[in-house]
N, CA and C atoms as a LAMMPS dump frame, in Angstrom:
ITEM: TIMESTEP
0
ITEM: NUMBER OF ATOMS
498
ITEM: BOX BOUNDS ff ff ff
-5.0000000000000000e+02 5.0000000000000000e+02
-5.0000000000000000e+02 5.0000000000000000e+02
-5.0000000000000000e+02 5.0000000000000000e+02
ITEM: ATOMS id mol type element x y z
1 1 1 N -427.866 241.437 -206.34
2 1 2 C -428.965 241.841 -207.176
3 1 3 C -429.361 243.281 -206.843
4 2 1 N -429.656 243.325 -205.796
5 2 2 C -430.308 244.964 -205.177
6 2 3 C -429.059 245.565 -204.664
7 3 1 N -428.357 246.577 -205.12
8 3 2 C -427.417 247.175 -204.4
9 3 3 C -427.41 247.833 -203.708
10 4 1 N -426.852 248.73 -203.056
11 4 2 C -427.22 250.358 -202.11
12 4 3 C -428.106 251.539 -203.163
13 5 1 N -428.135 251.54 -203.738
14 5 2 C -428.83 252.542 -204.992
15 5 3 C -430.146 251.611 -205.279
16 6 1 N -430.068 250.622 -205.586
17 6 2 C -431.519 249.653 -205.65
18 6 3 C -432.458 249.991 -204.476
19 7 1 N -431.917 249.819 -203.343
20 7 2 C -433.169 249.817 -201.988
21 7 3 C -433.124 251.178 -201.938
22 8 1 N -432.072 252.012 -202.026
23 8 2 C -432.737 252.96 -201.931
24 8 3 C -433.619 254.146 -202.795
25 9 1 N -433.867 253.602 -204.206
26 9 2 C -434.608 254.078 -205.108
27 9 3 C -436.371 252.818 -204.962
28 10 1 N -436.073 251.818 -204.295
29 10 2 C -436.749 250.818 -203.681
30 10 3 C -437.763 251.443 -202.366
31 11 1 N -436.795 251.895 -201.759
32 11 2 C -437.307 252.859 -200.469
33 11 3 C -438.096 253.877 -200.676
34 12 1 N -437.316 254.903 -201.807
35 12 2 C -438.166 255.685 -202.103
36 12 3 C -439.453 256.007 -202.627
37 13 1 N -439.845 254.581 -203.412
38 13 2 C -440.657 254.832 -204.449
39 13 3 C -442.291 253.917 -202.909
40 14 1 N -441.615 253.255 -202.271
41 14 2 C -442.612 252.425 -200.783
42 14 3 C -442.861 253.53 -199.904
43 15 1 N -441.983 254.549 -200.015
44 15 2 C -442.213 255.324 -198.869
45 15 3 C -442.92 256.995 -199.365
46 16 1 N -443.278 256.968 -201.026
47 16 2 C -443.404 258.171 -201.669
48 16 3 C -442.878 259.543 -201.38
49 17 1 N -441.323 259.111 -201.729
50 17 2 C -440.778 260.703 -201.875
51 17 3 C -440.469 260.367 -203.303
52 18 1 N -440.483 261.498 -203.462
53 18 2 C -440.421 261.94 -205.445
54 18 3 C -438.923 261.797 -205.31
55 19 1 N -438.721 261.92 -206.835
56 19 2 C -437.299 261.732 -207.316
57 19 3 C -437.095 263.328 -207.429
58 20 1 N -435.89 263.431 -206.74
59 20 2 C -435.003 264.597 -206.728
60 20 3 C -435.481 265.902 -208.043
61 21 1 N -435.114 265.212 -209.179
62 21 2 C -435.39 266.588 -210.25
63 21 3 C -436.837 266.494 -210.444
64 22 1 N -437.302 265.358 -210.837
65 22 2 C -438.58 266.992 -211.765
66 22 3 C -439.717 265.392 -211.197
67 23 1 N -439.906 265.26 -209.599
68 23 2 C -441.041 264.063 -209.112
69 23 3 C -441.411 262.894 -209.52
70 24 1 N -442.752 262.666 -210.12
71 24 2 C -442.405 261.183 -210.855
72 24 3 C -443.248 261.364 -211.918
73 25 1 N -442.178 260.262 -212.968
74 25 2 C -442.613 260.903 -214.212
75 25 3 C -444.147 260.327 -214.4
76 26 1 N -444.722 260.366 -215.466
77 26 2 C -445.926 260.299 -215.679
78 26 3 C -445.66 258.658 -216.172
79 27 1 N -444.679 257.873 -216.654
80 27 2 C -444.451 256.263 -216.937
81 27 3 C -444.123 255.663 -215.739
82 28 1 N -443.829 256.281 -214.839
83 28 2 C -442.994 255.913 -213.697
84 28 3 C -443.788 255.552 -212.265
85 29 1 N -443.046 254.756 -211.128
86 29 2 C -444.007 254.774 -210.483
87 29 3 C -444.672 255.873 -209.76
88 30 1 N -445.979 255.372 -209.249
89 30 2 C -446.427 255.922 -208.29
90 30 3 C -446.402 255.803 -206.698
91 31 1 N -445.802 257.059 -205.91
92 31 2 C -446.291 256.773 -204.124
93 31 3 C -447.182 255.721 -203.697
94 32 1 N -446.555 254.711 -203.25
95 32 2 C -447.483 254.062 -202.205
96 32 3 C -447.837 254.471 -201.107
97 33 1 N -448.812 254.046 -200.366
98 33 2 C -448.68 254.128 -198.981
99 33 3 C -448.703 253.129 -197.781
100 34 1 N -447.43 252.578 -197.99
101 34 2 C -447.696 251.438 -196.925
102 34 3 C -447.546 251.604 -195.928
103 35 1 N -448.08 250.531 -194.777
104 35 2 C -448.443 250.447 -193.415
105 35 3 C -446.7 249.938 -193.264
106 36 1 N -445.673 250.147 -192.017
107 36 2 C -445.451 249.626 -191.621
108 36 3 C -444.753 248.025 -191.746
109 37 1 N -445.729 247.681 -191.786
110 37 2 C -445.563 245.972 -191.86
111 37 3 C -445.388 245.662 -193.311
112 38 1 N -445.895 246.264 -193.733
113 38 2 C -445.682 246.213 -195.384
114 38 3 C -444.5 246.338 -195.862
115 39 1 N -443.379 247.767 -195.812
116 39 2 C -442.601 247.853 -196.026
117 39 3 C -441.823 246.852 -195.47
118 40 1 N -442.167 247.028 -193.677
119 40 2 C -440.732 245.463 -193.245
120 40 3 C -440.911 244.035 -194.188
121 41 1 N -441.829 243.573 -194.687
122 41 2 C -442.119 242.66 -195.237
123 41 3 C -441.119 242.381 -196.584
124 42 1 N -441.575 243.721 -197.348
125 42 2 C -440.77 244.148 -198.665
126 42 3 C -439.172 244.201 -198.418
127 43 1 N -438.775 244.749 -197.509
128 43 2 C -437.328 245.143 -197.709
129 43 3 C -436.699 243.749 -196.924
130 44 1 N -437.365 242.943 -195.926
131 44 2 C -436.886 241.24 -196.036
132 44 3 C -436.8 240.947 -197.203
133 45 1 N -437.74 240.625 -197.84
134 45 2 C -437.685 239.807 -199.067
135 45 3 C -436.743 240.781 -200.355
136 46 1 N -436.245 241.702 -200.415
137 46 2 C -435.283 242.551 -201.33
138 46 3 C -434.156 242.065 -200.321
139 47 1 N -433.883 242.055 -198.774
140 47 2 C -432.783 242.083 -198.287
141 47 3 C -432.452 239.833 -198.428
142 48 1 N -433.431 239.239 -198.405
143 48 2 C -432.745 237.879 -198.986
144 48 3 C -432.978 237.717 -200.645
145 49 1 N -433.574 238.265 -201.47
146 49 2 C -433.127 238.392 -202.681
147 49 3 C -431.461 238.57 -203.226
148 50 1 N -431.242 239.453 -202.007
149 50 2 C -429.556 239.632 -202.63
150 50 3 C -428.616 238.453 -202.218
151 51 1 N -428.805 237.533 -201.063
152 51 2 C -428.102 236.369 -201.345
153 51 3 C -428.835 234.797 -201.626
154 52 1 N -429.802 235.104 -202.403
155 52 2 C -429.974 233.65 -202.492
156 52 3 C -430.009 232.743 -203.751
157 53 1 N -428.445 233.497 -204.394
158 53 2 C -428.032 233.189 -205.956
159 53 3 C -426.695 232.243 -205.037
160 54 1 N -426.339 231.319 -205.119
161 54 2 C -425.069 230.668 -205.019
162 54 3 C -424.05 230.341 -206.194
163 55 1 N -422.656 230.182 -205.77
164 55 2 C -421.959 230.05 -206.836
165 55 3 C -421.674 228.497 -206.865
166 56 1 N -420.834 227.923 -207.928
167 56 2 C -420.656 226.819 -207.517
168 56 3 C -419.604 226.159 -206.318
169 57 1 N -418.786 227.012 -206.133
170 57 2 C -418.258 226.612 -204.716
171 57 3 C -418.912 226.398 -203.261
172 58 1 N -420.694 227.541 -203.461
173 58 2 C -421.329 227.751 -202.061
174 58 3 C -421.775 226.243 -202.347
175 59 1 N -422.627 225.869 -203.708
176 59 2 C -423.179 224.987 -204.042
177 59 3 C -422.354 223.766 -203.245
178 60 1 N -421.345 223.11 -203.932
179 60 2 C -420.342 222.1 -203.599
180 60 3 C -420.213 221.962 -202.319
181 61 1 N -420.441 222.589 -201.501
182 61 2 C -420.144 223.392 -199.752
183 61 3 C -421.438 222.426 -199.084
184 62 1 N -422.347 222.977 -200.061
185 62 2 C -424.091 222.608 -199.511
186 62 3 C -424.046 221.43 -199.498
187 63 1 N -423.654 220.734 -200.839
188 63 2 C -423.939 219.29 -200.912
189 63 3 C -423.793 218.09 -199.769
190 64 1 N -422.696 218.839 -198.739
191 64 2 C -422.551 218.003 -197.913
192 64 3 C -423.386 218.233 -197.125
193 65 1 N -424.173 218.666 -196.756
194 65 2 C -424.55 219.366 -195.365
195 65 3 C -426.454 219.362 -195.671
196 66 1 N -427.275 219.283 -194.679
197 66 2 C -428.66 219.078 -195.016
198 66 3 C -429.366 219.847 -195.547
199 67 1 N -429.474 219.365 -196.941
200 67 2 C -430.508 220.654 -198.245
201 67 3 C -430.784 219.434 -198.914
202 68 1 N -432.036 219.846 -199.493
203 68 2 C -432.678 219.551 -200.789
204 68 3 C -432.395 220.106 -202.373
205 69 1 N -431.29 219.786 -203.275
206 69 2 C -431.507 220.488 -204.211
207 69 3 C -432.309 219.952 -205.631
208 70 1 N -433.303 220.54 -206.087
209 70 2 C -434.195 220.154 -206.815
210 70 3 C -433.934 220.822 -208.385
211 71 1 N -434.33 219.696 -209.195
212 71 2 C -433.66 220.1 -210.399
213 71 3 C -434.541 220.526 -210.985
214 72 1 N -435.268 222.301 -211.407
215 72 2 C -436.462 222.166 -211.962
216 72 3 C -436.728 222.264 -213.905
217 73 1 N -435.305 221.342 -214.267
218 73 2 C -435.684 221.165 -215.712
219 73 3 C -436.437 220.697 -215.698
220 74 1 N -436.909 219.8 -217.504
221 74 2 C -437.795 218.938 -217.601
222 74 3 C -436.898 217.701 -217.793
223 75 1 N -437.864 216.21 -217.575
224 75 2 C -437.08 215.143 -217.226
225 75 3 C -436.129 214.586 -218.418
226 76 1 N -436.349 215.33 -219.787
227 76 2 C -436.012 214.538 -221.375
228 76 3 C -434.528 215.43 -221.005
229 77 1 N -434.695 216.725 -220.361
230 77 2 C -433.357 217.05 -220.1
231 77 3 C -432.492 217.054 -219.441
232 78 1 N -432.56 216.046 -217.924
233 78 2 C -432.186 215.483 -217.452
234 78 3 C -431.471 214.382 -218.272
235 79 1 N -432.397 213.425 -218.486
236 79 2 C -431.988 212.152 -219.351
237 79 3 C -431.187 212.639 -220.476
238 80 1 N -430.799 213.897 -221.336
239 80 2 C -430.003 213.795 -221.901
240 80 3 C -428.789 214.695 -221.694
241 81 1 N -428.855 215.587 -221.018
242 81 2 C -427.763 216.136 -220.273
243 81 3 C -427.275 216.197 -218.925
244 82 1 N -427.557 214.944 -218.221
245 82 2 C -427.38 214.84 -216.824
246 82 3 C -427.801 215.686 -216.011
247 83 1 N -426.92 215.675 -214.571
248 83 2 C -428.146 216.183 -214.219
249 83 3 C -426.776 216.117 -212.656
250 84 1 N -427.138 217.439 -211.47
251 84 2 C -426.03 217.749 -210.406
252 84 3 C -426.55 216.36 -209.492
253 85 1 N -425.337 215.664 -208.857
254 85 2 C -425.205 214.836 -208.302
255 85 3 C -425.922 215.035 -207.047
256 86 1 N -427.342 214.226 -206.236
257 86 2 C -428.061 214.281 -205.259
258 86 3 C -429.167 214.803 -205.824
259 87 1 N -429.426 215.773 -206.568
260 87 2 C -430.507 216.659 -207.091
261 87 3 C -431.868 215.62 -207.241
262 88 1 N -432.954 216.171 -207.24
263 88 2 C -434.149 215.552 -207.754
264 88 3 C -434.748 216.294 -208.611
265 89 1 N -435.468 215.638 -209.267
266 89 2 C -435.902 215.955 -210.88
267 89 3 C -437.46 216.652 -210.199
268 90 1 N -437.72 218.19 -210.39
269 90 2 C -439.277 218.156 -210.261
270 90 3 C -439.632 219.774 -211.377
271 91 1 N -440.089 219.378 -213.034
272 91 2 C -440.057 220.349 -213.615
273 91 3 C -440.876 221.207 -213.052
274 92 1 N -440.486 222.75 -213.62
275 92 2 C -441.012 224.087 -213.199
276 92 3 C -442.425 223.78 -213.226
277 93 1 N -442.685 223.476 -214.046
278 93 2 C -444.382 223.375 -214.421
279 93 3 C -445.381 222.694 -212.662
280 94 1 N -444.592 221.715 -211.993
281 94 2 C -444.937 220.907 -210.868
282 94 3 C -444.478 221.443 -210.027
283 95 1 N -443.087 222.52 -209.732
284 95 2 C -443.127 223.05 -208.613
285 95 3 C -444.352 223.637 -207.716
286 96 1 N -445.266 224.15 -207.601
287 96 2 C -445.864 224.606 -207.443
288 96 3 C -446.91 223.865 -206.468
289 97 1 N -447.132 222.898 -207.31
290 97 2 C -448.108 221.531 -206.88
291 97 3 C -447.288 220.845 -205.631
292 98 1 N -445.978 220.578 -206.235
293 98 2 C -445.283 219.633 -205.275
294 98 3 C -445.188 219.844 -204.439
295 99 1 N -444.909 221.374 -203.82
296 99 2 C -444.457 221.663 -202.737
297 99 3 C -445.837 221.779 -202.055
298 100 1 N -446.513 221.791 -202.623
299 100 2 C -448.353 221.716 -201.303
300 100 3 C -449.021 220.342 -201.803
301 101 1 N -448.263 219.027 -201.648
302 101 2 C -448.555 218.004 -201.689
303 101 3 C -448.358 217.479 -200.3
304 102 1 N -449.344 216.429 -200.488
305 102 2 C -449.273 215.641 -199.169
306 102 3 C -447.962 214.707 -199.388
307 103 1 N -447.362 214.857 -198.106
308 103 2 C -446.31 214.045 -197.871
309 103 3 C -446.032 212.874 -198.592
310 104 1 N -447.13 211.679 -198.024
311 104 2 C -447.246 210.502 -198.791
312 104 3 C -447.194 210.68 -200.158
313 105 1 N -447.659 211.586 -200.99
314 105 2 C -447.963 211.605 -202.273
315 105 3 C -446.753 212.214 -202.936
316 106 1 N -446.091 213.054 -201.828
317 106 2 C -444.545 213.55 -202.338
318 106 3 C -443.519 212.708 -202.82
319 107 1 N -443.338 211.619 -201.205
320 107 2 C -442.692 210.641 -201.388
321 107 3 C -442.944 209.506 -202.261
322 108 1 N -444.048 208.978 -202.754
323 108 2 C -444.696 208.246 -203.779
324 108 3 C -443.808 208.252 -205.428
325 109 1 N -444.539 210.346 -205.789
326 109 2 C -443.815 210.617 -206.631
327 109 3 C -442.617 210.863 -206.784
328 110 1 N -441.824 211.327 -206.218
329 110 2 C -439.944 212.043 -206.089
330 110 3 C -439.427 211.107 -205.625
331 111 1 N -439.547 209.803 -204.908
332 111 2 C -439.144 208.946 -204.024
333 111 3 C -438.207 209.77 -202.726
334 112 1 N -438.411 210.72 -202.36
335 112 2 C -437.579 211.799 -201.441
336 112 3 C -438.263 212.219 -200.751
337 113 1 N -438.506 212.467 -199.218
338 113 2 C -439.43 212.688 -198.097
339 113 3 C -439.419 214.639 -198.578
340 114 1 N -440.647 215.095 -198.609
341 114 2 C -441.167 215.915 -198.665
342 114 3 C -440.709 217.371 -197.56
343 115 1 N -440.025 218.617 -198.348
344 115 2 C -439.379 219.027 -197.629
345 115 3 C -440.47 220.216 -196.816
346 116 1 N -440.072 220.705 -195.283
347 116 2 C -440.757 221.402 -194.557
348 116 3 C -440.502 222.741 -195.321
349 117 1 N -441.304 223.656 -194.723
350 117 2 C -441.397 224.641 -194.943
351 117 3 C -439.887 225.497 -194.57
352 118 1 N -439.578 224.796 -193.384
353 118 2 C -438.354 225.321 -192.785
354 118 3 C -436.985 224.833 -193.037
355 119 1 N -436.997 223.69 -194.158
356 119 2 C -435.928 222.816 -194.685
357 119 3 C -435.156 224.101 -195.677
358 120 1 N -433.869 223.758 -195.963
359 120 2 C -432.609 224.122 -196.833
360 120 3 C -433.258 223.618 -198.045
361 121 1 N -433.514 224.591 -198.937
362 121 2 C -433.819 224.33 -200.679
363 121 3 C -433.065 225.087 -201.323
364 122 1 N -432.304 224.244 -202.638
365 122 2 C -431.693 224.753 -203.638
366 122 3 C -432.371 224.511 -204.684
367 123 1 N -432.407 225.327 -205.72
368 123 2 C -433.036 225.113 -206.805
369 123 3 C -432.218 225.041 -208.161
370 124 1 N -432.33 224.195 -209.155
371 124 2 C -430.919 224.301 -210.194
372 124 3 C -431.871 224.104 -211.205
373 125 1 N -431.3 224.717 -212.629
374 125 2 C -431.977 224.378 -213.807
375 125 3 C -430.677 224.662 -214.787
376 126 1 N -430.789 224.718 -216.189
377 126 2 C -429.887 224.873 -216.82
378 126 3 C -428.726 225.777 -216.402
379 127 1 N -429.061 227.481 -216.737
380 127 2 C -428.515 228.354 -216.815
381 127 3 C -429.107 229.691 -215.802
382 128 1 N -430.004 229.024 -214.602
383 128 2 C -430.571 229.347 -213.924
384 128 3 C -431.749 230.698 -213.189
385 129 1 N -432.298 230.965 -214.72
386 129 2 C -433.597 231.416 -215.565
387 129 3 C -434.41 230.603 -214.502
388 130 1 N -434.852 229.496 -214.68
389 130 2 C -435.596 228.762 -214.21
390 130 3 C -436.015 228.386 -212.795
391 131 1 N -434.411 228.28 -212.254
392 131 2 C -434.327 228.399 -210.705
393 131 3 C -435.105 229.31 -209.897
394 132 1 N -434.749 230.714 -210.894
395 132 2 C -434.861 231.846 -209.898
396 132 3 C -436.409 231.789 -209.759
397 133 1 N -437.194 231.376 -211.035
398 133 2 C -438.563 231.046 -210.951
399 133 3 C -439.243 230.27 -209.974
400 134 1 N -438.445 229.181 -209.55
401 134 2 C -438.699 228.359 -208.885
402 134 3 C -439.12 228.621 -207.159
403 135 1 N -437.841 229.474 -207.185
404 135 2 C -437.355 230.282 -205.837
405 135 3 C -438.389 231.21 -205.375
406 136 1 N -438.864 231.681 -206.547
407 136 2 C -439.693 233.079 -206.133
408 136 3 C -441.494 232.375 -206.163
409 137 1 N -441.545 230.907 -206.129
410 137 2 C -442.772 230.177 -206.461
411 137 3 C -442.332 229.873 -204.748
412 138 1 N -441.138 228.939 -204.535
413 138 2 C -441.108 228.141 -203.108
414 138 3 C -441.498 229.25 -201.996
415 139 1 N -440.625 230.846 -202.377
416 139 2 C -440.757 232.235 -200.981
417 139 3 C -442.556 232.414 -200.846
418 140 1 N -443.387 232.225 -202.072
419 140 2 C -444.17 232.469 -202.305
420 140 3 C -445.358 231.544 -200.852
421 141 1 N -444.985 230.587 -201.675
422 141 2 C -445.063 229.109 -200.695
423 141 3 C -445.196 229.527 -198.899
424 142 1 N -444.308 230.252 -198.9
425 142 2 C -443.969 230.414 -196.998
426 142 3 C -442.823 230.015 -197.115
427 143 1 N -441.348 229.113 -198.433
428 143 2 C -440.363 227.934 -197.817
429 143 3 C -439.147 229.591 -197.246
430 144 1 N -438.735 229.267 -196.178
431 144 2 C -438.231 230.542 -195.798
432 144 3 C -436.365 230.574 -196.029
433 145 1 N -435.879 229.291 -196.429
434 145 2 C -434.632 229.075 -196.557
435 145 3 C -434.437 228.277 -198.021
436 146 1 N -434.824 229.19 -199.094
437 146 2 C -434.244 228.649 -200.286
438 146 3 C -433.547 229.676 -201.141
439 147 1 N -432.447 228.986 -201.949
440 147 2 C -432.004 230.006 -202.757
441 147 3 C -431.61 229.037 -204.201
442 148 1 N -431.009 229.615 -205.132
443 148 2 C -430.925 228.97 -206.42
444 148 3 C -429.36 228.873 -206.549
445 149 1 N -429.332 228.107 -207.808
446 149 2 C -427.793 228.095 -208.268
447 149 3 C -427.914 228.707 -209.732
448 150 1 N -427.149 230.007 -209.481
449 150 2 C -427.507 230.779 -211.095
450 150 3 C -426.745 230.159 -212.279
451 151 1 N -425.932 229.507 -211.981
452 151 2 C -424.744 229.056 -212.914
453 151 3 C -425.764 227.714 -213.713
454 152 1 N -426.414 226.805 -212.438
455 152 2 C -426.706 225.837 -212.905
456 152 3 C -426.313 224.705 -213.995
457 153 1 N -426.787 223.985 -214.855
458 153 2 C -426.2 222.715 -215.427
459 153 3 C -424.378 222.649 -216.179
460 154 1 N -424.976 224.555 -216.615
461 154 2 C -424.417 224.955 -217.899
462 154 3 C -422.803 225.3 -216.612
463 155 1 N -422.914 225.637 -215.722
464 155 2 C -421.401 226.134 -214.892
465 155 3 C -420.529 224.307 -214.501
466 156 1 N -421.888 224.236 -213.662
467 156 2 C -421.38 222.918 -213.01
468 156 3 C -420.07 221.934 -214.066
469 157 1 N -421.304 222.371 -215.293
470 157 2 C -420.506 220.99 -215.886
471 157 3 C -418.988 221.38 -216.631
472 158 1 N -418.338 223.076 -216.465
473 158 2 C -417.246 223.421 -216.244
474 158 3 C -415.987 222.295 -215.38
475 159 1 N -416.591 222.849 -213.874
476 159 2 C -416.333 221.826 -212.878
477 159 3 C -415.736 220.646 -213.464
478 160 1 N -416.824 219.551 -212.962
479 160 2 C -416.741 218.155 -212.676
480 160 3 C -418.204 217.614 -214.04
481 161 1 N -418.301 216.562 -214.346
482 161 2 C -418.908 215.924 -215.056
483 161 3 C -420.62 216.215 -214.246
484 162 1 N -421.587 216.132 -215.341
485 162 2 C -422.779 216.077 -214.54
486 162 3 C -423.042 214.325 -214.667
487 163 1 N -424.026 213.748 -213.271
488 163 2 C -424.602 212.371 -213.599
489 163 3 C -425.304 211.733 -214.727
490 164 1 N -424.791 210.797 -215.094
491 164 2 C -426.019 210.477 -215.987
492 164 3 C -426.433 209.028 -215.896
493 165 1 N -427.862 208.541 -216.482
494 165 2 C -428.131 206.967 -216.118
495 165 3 C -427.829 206.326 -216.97
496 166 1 N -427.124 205.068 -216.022
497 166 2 C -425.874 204.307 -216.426
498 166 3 C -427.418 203.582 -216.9
């Protein structure tokens, strides 16, 4: 996502040096002045922005291994276009809620123990628009190890078949 030219037009604009020809334009941004901690803060979150798109091979990789991946369609589209094998159903609209729910009330609703702050999250939605929404709701959160699947419903089901209820 952010390349070498991204952070560092990224850098420039956190750390207020003008742009080379003619400073900054009058639409454009303005010099900040951040502290320090600010910038380290910013250029973490730009430096895991750039890997926390998976493909479907990282995906397939994950499945075995301890993650949560959460499906944040809605449930009518689940039920009619299946849906990635293990995934749980929690639309975009409830991310938000779910993840600062009490445990009990997690497990109640999702039937799936309620993931820590420090747990493996994947996020999947169709064509993965939605995910990335999701992702940038969970970082928001504090969850410090999530990333999305950009391909989502629409790649997978290239692959292998998605689930559906028998």
């Amino acid at each position: 996502m952010w390349g070498c030219r991204g952070l560092r037009c990224a850098a420039r604009v956190l750390l207020g040096v003008p742009r080379a020809a003619g400073g900054w334009s009058s639409s454009g941004p303005r010099p900040l002045q951040p502290g320090l901690r600010t910038v380290n803060v910013i250029f973490r979150n730009l430096d895991t922005a750039a890997d926390c798109s998976l493909s479907y091979k990282e995906l397939k990789g994950l499945l075995k291994s301890q993650m949560t991946l959460i499906d944040v369609r809605e449930k009518w589209e689940t039920g009619q276009f299946g849906k990635i094998p293990g995934s749980i159903n929690i639309p975009l609209g409830e991310v938000m809620e779910a993840l600062q729910m009490n445990p009990k009330d997690f497990k109640e609703r999702y039937n799936q123990d309620m993931p820590a702050k420090s747990d493996h999250l994947v996020f999947s939605c169709m064509a993965g628009v939605r995910s990335k929404k999701a992702l940038d709701i969970a970082m928001s959160l504090g969850f410090s190890r999530v990333q999305h699947y950009a391909g989502g419903l629409e790649e997978w089901a290239k692959y292998e078949p998605p689930e559906t209820k028998q």
